[in-house]
N, C-alpha and C positions, 0 to 999 in steps of 0.2 A: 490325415488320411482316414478315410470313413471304416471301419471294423467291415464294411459289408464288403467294400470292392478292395480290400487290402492284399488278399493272393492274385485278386487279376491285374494289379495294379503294379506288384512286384513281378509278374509274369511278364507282363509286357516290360517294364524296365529291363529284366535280367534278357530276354528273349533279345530285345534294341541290345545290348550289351557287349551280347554275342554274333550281333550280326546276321541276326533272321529273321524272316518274314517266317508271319503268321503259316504260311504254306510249308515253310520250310521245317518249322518249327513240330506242324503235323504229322508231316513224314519219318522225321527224325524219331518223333514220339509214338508212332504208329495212331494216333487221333484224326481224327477229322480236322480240315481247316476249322467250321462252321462250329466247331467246340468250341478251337483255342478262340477262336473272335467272342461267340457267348459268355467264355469263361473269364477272358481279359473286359467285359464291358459289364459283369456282373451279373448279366438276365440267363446266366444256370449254374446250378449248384455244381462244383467238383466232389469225387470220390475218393476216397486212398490211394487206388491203384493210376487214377489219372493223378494224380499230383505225384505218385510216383514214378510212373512215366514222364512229366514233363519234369521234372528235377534231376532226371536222369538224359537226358535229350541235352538241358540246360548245364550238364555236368555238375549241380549245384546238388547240397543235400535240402533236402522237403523242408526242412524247416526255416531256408531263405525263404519259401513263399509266404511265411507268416511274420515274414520282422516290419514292425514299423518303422520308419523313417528316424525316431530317436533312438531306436535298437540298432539298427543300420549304422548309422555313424560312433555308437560305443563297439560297436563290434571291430571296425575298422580301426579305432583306437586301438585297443584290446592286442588288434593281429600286429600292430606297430611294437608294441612293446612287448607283446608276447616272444620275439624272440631274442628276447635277452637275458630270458626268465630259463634256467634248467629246468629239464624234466622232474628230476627229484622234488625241488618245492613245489611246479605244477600239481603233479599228485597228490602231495602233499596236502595244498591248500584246496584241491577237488572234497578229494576226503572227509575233508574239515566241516567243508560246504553239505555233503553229503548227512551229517550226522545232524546237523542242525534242523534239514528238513522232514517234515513228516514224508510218513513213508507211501502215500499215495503219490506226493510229488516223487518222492526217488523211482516210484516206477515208470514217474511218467517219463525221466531222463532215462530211466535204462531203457526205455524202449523206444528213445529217439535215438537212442547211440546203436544200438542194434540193426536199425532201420538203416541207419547212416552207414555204417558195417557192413551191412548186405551191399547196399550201391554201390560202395570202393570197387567190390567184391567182382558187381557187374561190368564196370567199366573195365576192368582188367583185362 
């Protein structure tokens, strides 16, 4: 998958997923048709708040629109065996993971987790 058309490429996947047309998908997200089509074919750049409306529309967090195809199916692994795993070592081993990284990376997860936190929040 090419880095350029990789959100519009997951957008329309996840969008077919869930069983919506481009139009559907607008309304849902308060966008225009004429974006989602632009933005799923690459010829315009998305915003924050449009990928967070349509990740929100998609019931999905924002950062399914950035996984690639080899992310995609470790992730699906990951949720398979993830629940065999307690919470206690989760944390655990988050933690772990956390200390290792520098700390521009840890902010950049606290701020996808927050992001993600908010959207629960909205859907509620």
């Amino acid at each position: 998958m090419k880095r350029k058309t990789i959100v519009g490429d997951n957008m329309r996947r996840l969008r077919e997923k869930s069983g919506l047309t481009q139009e559907e998908l607008a309304l849902k997200s308060g966008l225009s048709q004429g974006y989602i089509n632009q933005l799923e074919s690459g010829k315009r750049r998305y915003t924050q708040k449009s990928l967070e409306l349509i990740a929100g529309a998609l019931s999905v967090p924002v950062i399914e629109l950035f996984r690639g195809e080899e992310t995609q199916h470790a992730t699906r692994v990951s949720e398979k065996t993830g629940r065999y795993e307690g919470k206690r070592s989760s944390r655990k081993e988050l933690l772990s993971l956390l200390k290792e990284l520098p700390d521009h990376v840890v902010e950049h997860y606290l701020t996808l987790l927050k992001l993600e936190k908010e959207m629960r929040k909205k859907r509620r």
